[in-house]
C-alpha positions as CSV (number, residue, x, y, z in Angstrom):
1,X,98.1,49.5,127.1
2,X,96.8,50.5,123.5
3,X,92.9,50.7,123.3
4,X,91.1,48.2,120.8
5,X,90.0,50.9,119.0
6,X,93.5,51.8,117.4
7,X,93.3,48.6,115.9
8,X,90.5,49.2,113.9
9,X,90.6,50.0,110.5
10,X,88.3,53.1,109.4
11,X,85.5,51.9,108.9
12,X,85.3,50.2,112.2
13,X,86.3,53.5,114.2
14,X,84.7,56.2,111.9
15,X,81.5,55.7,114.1
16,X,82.9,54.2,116.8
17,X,82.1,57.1,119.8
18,X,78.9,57.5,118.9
19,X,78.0,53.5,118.9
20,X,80.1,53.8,121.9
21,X,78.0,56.8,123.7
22,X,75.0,55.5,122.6
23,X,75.5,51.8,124.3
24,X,76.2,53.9,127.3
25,X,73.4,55.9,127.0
26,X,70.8,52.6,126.5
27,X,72.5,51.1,129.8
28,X,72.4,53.7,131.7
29,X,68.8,54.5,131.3
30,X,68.4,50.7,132.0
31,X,69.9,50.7,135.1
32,X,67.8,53.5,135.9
33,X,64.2,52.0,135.1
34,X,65.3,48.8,137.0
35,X,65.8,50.6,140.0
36,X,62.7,52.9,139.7
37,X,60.6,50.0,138.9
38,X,62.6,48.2,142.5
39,X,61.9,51.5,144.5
40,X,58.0,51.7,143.7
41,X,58.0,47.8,145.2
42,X,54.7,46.6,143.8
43,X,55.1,44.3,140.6
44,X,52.0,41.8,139.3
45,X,54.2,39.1,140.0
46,X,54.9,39.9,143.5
47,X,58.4,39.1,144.8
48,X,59.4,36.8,142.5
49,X,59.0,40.1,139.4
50,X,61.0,42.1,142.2
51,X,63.6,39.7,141.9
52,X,63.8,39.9,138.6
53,X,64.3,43.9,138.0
54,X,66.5,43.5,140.4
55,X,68.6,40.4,138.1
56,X,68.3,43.0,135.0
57,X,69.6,45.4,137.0
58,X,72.6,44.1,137.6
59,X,72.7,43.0,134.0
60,X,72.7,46.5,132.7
61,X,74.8,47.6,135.2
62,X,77.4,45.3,133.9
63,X,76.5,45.9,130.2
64,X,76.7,50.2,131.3
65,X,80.7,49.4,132.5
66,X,81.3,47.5,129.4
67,X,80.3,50.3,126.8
68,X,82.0,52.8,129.3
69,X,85.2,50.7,128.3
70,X,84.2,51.2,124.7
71,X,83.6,55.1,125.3
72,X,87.4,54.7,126.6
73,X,88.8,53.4,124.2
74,X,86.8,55.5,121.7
75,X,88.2,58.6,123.1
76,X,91.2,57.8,124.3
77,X,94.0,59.5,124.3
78,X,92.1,62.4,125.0
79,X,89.6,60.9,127.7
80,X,89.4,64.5,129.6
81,X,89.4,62.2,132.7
82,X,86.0,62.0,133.6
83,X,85.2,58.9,132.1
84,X,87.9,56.7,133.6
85,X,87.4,58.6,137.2
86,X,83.5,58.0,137.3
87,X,84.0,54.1,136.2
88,X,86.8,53.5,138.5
89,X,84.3,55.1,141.4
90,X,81.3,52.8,140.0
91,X,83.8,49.5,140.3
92,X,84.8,50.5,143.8
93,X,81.2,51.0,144.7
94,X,79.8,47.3,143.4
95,X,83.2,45.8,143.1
96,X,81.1,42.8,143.2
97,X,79.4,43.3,139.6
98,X,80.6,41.2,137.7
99,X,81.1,38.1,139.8
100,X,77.6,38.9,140.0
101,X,76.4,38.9,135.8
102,X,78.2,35.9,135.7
103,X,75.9,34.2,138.4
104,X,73.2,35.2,137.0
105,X,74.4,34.6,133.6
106,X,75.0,31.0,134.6
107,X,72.4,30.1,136.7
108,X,71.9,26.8,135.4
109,X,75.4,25.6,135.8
110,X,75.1,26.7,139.4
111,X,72.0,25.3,140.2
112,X,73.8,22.3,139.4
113,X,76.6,22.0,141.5
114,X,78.7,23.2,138.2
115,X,79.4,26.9,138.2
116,X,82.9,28.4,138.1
117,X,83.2,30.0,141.7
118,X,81.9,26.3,143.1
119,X,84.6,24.3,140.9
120,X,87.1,26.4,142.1
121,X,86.5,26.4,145.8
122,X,85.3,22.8,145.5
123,X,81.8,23.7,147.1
124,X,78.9,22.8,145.6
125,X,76.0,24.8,147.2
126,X,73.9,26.3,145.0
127,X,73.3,30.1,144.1
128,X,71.0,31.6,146.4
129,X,69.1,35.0,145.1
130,X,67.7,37.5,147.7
131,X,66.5,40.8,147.4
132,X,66.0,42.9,150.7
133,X,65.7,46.2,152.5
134,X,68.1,47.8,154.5
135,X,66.9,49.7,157.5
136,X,66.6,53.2,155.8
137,X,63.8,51.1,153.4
138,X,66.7,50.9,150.4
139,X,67.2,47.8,147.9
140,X,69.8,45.7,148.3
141,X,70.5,42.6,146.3
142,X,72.6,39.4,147.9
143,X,73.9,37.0,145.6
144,X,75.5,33.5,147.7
145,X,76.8,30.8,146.5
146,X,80.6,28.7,147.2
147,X,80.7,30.8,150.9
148,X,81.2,34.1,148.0
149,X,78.6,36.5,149.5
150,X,77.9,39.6,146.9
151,X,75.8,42.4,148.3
152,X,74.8,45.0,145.7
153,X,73.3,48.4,147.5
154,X,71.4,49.7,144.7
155,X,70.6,53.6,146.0
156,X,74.9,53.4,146.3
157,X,75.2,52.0,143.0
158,X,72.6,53.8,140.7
159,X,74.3,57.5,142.0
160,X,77.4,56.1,141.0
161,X,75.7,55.0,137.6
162,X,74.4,58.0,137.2
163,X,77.4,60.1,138.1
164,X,78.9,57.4,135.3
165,X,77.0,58.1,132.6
166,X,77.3,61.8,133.1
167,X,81.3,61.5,132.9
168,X,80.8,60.1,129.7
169,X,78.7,62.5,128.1
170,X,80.6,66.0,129.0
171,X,84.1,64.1,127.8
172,X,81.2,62.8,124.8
173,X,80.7,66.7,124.7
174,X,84.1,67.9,125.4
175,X,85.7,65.5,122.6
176,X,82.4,67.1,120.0
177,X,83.6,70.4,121.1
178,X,87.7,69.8,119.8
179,X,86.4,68.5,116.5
180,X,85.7,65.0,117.4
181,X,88.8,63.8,118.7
């Protein structure tokens, strides 16, 4: 498959991996301060502020796989292999993150009765939001809603984030290092 980014004419790609790294960088950092802010547990709003790190979590860990795409197709061919290796890890580790963005994305069409996972499994319960605490006192988020139960352990997911973003930056570095391939 041929990356986007050899589709671009010049002045799209002359900038390209650093836009690229950069969106990385911003999403990474986000995921990061959503799931600090969830471990310290106290918010002024009380659970309901919990709740809602914990929905802009998952929103930057979605948008943190989507530059990491971009970073791919920035670098690729010559993607050294950590990028691709650390994403693929990260997907199998909240294979559930997208389904997820796109609950919360479209809450409203859920609360409804009118979301896409209840159209196509012909259920119409609506999306249920619940953050919790596993035994060892870590976050987890559960999304439910057409019998589709997503569970995202966030103390998994933020080392596989992290070990993400890291990828990026040494093939980032790697890539700076050959001339800017």
């Amino acid at each position: 498959m041929t990356p986007r980014s050899h589709r671009l004419d010049a002045r799209w790609a002359k900038d390209l991996r650093e836009v690229a790294q950069n969106y990385a960088d911003i999403w990474a950092r986000g995921v990061y301060r959503q799931h600090e802010r969830l471990k310290a547990g106290a918010d002024v709003d009380g659970e309901a502020g919990l709740r809602l790190d914990a929905i802009y979590y998952v929103i930057c860990l979605r948008n943190l796989m989507r530059a990491a795409h971009l970073v791919l197709d920035a670098l690729h061919p010559n993607d050294f292999g950590y990028p691709e290796y650390w994403l693929r890890r990260l997907e199998r580790t909240c294979p559930g993150v997208v389904t997820a963005r796109n609950f919360l994305e479209h809450f409203d069409e859920y609360a409804l009765g009118l979301g896409a996972a209840q159209r196509s499994r012909n259920v119409r319960t609506p999306l249920r939001v619940r953050l919790d605490r596993t035994p060892s006192d870590d976050w987890k988020l559960i999304l439910v809603v057409a019998g589709r139960r997503i569970v995202i352990d966030l103390e998994g997911t933020t080392a596989a984030a992290a070990d993400l973003w890291i990828g990026l930056t040494i093939a980032q570095d790697a890539a700076d290092d050959l001339g800017g391939i």
